[in-house]
SEFIZA-3560 file (N, C-alpha, C; in Angstrom, 3 decimals):
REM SEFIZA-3560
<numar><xx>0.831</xx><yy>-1.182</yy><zz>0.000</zz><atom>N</atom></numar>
<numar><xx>0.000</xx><yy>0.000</yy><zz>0.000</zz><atom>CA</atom></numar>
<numar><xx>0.884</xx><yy>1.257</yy><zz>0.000</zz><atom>C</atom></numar>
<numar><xx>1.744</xx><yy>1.113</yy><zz>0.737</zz><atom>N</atom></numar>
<numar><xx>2.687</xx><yy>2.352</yy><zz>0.947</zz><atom>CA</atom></numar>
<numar><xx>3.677</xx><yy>2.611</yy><zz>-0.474</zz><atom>C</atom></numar>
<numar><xx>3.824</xx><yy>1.540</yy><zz>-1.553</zz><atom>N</atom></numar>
<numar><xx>4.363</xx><yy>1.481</yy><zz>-2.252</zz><atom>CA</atom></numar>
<numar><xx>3.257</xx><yy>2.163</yy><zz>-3.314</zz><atom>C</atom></numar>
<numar><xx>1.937</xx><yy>1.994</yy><zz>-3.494</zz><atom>N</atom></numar>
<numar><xx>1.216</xx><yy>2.703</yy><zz>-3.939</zz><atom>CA</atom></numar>
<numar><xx>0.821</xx><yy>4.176</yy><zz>-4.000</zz><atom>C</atom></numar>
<numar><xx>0.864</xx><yy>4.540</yy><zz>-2.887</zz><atom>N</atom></numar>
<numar><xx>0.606</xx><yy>5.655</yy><zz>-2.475</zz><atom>CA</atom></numar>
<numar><xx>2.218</xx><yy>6.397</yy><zz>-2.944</zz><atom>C</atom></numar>
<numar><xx>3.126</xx><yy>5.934</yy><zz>-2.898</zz><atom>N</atom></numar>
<numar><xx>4.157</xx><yy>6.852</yy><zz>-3.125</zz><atom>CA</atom></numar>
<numar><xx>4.036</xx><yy>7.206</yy><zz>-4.828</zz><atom>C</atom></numar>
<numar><xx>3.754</xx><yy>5.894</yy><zz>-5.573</zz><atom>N</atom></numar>
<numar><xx>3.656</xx><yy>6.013</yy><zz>-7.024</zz><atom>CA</atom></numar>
<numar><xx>2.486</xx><yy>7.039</yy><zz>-7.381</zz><atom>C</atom></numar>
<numar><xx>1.832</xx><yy>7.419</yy><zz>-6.260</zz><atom>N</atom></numar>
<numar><xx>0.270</xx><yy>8.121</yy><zz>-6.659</zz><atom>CA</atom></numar>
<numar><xx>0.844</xx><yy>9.279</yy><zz>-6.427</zz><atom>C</atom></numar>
<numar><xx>1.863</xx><yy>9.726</yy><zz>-5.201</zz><atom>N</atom></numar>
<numar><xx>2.194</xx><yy>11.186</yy><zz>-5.314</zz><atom>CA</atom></numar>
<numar><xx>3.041</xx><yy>11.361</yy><zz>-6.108</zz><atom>C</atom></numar>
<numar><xx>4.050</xx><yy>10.434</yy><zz>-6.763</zz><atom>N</atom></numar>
<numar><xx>5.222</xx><yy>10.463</yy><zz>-8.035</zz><atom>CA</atom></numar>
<numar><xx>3.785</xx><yy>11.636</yy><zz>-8.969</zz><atom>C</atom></numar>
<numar><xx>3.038</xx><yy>10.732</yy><zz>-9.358</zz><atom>N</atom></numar>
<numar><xx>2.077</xx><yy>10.690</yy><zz>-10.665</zz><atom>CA</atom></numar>
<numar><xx>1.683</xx><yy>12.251</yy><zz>-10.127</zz><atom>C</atom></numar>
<numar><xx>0.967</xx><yy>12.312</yy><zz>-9.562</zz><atom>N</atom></numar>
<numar><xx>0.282</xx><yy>14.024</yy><zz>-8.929</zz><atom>CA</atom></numar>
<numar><xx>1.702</xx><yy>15.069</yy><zz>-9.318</zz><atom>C</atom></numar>
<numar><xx>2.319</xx><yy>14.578</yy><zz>-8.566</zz><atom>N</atom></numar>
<numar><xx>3.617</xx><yy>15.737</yy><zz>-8.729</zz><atom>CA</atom></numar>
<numar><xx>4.209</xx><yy>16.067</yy><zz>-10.294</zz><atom>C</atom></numar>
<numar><xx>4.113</xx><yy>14.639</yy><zz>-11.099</zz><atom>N</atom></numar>
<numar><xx>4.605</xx><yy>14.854</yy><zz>-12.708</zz><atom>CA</atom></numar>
<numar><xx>3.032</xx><yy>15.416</yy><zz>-12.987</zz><atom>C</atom></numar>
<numar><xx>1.980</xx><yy>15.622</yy><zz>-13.014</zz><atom>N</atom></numar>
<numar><xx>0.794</xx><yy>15.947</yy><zz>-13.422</zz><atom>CA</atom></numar>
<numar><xx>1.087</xx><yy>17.344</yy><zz>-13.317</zz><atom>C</atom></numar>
<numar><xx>1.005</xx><yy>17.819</yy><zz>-12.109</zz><atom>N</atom></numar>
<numar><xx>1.067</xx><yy>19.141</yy><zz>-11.922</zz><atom>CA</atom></numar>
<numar><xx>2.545</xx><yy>20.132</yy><zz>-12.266</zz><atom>C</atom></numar>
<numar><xx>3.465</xx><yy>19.395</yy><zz>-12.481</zz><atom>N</atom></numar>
<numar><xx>4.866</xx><yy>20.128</yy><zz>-13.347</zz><atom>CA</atom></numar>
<numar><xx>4.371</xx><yy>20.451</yy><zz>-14.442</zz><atom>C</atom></numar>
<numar><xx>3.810</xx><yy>19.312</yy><zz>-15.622</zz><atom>N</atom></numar>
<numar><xx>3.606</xx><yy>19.213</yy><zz>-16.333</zz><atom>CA</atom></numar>
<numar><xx>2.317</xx><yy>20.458</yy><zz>-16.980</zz><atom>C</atom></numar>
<numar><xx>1.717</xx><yy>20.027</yy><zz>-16.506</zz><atom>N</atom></numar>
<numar><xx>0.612</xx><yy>20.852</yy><zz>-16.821</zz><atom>CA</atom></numar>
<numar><xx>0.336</xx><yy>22.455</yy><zz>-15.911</zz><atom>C</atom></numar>
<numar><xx>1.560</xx><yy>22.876</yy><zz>-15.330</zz><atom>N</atom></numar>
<numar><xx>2.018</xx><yy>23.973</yy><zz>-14.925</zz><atom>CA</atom></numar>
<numar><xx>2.686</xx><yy>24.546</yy><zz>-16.243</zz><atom>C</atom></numar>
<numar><xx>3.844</xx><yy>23.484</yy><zz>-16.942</zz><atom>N</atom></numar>
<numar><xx>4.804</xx><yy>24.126</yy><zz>-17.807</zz><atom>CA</atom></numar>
<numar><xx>3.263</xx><yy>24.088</yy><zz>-19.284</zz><atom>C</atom></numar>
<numar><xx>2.551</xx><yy>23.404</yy><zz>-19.202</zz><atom>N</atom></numar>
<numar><xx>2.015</xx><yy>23.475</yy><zz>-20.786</zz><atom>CA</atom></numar>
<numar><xx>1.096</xx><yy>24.850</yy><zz>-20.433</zz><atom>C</atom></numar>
<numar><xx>0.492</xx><yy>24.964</yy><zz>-19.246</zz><atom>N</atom></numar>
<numar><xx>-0.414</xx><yy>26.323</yy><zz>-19.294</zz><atom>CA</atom></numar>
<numar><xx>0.117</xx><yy>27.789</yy><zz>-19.220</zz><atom>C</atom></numar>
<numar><xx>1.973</xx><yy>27.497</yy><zz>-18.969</zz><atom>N</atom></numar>
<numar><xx>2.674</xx><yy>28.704</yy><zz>-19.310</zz><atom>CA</atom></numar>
<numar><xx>2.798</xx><yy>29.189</yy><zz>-20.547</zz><atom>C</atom></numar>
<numar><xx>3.422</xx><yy>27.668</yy><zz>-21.291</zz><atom>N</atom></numar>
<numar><xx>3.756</xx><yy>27.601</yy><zz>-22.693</zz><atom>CA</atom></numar>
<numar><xx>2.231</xx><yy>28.575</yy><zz>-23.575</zz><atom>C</atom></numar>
<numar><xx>0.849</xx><yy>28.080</yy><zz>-23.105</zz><atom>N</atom></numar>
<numar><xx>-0.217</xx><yy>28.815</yy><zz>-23.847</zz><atom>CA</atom></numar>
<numar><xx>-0.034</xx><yy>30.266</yy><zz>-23.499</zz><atom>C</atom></numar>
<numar><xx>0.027</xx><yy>30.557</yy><zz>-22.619</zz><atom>N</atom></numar>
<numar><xx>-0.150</xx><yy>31.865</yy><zz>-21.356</zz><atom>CA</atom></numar>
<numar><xx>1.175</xx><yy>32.629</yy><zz>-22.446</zz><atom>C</atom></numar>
<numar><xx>2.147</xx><yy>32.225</yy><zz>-22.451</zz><atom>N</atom></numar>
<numar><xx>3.161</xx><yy>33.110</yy><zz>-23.588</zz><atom>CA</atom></numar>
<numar><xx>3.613</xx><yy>33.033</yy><zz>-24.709</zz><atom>C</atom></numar>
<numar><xx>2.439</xx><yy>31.917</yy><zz>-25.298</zz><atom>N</atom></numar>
<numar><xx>2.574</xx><yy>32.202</yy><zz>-26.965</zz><atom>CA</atom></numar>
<numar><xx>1.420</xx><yy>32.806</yy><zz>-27.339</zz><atom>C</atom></numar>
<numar><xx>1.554</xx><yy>33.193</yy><zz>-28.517</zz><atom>N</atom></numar>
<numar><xx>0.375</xx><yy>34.175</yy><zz>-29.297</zz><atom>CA</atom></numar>
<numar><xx>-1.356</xx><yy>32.352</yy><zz>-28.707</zz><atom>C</atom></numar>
<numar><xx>-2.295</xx><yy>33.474</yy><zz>-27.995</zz><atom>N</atom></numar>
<numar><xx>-3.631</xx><yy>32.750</yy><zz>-27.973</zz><atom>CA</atom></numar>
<numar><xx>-3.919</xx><yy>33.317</yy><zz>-29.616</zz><atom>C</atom></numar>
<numar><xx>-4.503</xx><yy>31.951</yy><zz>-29.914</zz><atom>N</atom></numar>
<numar><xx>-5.732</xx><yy>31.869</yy><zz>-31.125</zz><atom>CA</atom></numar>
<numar><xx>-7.217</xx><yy>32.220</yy><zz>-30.594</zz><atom>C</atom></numar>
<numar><xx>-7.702</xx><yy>32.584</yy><zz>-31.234</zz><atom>N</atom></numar>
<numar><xx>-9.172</xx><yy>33.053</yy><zz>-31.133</zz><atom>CA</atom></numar>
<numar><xx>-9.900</xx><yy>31.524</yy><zz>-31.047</zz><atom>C</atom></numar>
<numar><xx>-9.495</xx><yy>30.663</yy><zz>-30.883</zz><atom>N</atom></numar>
<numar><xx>-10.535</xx><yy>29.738</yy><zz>-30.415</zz><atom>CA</atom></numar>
<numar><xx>-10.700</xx><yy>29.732</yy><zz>-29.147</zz><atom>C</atom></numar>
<numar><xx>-12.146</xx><yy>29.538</yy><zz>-28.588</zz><atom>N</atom></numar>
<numar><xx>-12.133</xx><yy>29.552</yy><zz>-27.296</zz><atom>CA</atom></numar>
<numar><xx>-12.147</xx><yy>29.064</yy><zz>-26.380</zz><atom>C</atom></numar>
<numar><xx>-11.491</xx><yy>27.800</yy><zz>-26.900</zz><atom>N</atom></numar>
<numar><xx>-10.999</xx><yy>26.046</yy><zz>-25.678</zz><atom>CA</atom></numar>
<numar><xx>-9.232</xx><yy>26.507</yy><zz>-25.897</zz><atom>C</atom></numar>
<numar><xx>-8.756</xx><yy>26.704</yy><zz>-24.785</zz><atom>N</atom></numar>
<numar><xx>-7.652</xx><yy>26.754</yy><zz>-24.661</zz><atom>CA</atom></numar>
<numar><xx>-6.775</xx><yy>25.141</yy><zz>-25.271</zz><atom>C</atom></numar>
<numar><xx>-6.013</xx><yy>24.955</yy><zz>-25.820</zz><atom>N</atom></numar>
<numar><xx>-5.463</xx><yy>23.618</yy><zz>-26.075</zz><atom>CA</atom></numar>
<numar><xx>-4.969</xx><yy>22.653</yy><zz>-24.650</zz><atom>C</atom></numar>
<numar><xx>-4.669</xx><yy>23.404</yy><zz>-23.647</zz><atom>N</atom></numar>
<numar><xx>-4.080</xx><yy>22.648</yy><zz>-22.424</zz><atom>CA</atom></numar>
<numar><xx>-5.003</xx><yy>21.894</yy><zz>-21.498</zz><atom>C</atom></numar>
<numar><xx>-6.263</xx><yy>22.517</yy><zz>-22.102</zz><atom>N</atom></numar>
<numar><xx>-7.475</xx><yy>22.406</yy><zz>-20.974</zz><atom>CA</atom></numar>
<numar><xx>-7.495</xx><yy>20.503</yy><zz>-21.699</zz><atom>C</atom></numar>
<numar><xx>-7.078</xx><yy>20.424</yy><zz>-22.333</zz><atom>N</atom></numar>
<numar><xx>-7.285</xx><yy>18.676</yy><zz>-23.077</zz><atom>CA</atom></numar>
<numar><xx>-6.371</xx><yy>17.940</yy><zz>-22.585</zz><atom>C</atom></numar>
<numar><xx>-5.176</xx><yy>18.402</yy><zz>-21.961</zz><atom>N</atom></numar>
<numar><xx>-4.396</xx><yy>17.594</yy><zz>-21.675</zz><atom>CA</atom></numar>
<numar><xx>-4.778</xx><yy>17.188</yy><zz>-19.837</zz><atom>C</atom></numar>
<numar><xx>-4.880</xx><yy>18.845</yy><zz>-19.336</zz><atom>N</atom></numar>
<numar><xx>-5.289</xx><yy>18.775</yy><zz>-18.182</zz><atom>CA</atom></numar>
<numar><xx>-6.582</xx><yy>17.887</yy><zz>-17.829</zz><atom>C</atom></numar>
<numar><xx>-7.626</xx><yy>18.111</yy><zz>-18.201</zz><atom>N</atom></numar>
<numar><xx>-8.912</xx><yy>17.163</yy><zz>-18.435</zz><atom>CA</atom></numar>
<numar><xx>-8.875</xx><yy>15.393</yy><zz>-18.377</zz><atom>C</atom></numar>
<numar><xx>-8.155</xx><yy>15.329</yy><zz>-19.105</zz><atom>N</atom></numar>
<numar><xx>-7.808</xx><yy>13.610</yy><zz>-19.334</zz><atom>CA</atom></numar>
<numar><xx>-6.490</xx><yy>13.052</yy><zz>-18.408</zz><atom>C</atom></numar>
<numar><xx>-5.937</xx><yy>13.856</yy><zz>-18.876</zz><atom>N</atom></numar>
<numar><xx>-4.921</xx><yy>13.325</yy><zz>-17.749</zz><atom>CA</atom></numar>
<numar><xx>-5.418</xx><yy>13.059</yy><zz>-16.083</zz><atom>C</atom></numar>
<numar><xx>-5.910</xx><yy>14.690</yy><zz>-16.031</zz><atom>N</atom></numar>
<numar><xx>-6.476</xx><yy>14.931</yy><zz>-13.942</zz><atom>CA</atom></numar>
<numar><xx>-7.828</xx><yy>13.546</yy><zz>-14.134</zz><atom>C</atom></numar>
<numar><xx>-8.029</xx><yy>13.190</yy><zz>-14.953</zz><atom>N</atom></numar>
<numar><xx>-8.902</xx><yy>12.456</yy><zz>-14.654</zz><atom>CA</atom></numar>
<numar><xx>-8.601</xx><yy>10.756</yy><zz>-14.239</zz><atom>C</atom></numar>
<numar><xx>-7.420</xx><yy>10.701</yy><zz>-15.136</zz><atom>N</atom></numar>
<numar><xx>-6.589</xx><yy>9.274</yy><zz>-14.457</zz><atom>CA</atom></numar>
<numar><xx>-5.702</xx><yy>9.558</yy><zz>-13.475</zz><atom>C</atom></numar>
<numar><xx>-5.455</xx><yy>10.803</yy><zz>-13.334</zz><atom>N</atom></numar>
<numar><xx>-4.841</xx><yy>11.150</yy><zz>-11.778</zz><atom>CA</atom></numar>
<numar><xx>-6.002</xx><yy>10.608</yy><zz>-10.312</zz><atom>C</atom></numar>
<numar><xx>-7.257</xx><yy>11.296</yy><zz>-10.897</zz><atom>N</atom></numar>
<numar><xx>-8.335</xx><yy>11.076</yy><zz>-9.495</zz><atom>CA</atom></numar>
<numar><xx>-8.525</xx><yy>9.708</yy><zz>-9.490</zz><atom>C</atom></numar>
<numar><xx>-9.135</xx><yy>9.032</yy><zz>-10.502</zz><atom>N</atom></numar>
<numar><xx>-9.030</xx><yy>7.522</yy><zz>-10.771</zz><atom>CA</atom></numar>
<numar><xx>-7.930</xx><yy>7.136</yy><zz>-9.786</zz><atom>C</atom></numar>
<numar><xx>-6.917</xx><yy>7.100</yy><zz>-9.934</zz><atom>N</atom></numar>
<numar><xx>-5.834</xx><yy>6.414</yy><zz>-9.715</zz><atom>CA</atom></numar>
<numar><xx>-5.648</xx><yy>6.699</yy><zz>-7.786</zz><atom>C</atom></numar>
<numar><xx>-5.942</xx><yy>8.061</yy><zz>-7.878</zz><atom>N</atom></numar>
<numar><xx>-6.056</xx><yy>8.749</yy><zz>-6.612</zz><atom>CA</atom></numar>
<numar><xx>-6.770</xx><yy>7.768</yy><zz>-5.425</zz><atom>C</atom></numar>
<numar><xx>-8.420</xx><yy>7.717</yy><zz>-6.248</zz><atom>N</atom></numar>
<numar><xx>-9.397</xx><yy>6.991</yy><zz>-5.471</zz><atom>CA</atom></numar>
<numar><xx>-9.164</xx><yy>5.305</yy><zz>-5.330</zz><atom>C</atom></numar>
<numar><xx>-8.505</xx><yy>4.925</yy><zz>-6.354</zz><atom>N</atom></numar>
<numar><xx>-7.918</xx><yy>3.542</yy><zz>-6.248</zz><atom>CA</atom></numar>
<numar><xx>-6.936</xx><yy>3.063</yy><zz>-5.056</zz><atom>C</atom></numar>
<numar><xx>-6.256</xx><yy>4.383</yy><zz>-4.692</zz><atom>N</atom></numar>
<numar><xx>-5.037</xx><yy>4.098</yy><zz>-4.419</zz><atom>CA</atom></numar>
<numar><xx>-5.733</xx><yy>4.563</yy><zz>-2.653</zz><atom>C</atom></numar>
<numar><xx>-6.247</xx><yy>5.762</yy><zz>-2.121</zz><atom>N</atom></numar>
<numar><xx>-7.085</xx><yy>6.392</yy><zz>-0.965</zz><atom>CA</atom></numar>
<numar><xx>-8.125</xx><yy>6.062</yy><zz>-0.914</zz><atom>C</atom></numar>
<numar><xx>-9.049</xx><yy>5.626</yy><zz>-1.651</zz><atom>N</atom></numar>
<numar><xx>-10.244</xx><yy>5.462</yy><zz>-1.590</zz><atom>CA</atom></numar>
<numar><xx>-10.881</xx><yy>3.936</yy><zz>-0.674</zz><atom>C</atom></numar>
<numar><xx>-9.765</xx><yy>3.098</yy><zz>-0.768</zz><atom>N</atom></numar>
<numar><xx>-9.724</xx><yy>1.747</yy><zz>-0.026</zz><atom>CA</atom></numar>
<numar><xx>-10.758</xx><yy>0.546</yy><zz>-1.425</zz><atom>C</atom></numar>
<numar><xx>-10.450</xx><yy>0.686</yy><zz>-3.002</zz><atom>N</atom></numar>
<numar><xx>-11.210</xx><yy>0.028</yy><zz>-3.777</zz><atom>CA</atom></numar>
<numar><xx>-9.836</xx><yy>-0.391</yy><zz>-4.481</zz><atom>C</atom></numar>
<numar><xx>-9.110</xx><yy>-0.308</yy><zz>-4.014</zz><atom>N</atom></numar>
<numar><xx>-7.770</xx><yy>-1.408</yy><zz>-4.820</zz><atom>CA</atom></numar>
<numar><xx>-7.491</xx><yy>-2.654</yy><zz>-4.177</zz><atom>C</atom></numar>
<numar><xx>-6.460</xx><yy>-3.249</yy><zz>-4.796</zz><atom>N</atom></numar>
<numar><xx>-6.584</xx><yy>-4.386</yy><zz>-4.983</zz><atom>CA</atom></numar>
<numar><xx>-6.143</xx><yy>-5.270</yy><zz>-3.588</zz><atom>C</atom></numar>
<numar><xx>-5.122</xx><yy>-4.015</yy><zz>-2.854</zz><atom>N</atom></numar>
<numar><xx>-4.798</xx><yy>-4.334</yy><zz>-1.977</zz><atom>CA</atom></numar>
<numar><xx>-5.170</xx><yy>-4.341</yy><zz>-0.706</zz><atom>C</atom></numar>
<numar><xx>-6.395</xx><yy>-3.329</yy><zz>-0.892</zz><atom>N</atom></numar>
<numar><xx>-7.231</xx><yy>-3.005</yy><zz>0.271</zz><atom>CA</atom></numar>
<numar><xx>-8.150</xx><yy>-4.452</yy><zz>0.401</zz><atom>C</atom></numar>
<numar><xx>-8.548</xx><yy>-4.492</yy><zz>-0.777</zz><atom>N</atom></numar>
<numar><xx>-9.828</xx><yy>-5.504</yy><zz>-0.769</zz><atom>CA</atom></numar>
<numar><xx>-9.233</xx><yy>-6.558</yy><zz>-0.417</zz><atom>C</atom></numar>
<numar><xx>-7.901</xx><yy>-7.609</yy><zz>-0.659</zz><atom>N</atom></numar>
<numar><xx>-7.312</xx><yy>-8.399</yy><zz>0.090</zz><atom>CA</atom></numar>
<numar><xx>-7.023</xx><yy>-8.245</yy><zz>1.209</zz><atom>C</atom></numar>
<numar><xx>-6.154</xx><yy>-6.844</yy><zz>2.250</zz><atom>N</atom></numar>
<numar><xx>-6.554</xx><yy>-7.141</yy><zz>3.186</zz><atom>CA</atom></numar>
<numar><xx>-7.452</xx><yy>-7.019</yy><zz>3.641</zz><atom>C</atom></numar>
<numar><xx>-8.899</xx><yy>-6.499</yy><zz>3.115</zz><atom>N</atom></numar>
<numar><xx>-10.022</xx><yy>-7.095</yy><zz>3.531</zz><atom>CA</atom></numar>
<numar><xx>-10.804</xx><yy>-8.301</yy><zz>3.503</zz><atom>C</atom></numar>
<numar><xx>-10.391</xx><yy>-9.059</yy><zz>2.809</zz><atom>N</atom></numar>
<numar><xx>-10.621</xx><yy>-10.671</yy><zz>2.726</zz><atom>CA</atom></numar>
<numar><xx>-9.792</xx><yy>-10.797</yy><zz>3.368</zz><atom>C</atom></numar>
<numar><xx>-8.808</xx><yy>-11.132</yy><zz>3.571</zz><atom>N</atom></numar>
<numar><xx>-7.234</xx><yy>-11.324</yy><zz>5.080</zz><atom>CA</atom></numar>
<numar><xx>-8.168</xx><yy>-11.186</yy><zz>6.094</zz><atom>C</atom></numar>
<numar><xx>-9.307</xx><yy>-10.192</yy><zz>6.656</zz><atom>N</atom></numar>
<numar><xx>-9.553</xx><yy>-9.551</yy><zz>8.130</zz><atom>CA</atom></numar>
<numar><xx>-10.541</xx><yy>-10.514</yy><zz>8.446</zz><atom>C</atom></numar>
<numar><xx>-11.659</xx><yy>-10.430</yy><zz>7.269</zz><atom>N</atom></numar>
<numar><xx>-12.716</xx><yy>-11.297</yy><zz>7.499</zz><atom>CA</atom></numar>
<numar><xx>-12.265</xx><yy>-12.746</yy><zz>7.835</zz><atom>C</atom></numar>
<numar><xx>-11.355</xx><yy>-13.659</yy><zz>6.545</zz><atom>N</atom></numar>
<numar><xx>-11.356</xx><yy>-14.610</yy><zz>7.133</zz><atom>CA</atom></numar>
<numar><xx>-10.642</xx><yy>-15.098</yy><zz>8.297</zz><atom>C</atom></numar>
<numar><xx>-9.591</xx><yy>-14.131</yy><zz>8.690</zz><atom>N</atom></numar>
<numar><xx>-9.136</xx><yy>-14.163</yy><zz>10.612</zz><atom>CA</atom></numar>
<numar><xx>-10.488</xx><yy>-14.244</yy><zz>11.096</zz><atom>C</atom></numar>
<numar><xx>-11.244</xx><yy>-13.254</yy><zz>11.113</zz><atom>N</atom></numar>
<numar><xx>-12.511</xx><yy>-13.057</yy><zz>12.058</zz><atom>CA</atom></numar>
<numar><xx>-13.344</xx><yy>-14.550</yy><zz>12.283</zz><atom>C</atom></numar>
<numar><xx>-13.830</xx><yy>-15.148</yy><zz>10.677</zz><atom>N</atom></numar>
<numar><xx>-14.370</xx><yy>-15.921</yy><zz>10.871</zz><atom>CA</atom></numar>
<numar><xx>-13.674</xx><yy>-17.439</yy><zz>10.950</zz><atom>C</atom></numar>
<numar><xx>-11.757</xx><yy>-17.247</yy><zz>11.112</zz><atom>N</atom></numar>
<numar><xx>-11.176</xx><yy>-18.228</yy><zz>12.027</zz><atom>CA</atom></numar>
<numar><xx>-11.078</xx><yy>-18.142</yy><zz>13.577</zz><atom>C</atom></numar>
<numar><xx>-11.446</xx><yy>-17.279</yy><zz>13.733</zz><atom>N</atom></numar>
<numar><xx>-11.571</xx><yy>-16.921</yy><zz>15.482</zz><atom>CA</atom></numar>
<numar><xx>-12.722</xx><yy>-17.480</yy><zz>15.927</zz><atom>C</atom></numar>
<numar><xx>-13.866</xx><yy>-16.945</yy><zz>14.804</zz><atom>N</atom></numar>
<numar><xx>-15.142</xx><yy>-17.616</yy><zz>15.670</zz><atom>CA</atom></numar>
<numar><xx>-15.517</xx><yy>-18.783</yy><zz>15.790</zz><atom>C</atom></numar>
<numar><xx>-14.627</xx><yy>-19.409</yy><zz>14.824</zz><atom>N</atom></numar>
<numar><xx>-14.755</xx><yy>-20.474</yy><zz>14.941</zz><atom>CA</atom></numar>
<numar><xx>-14.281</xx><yy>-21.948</yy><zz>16.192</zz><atom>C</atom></numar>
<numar><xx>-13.221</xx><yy>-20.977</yy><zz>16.449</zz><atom>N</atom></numar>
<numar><xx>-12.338</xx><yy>-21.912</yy><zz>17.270</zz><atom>CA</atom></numar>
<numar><xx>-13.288</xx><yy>-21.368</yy><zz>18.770</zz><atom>C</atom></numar>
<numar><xx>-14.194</xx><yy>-20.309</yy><zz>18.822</zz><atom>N</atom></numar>
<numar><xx>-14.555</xx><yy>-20.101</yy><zz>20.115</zz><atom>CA</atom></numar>
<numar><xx>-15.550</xx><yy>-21.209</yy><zz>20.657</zz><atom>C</atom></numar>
//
């Protein structure tokens, strides 16, 4: 889990460099008159497998949570048994 969570703040931290340096890059080249900025596409899809990944990783719905949640239960229901 802890090995997860570190890869989740790796990922957040390259997300937000990243898409710091591309919304400069727009911010000081000539804007086009269209009115969707181009970065807002990268930011969008990307932040969205960031939260994904986020909630996978905090949310307690990965893979590792749910094993040690099968791990807890079946202790529990080896305990009750032996009572």
């Amino acid at each position: 889990m802890a090995k997860d969570r570190a890869k989740f703040k790796s990922h957040l931290f390259t997300y937000l460099t990243v898409n710091a340096l591309l919304w400069t890059i727009w911010a000081l080249t000539g804007r086009p008159a269209h009115p969707i900025p181009w970065p807002v596409w990268a930011s969008a899809f990307w932040g969205f497998g960031v939260l994904m990944n986020g909630i996978g990783v905090y949310g307690g719905f990965g893979r590792a949570q749910l094993s040690e949640r099968e791990y807890e239960r079946l202790l529990r229901q080896q305990r009750e048994g032996r009572v």
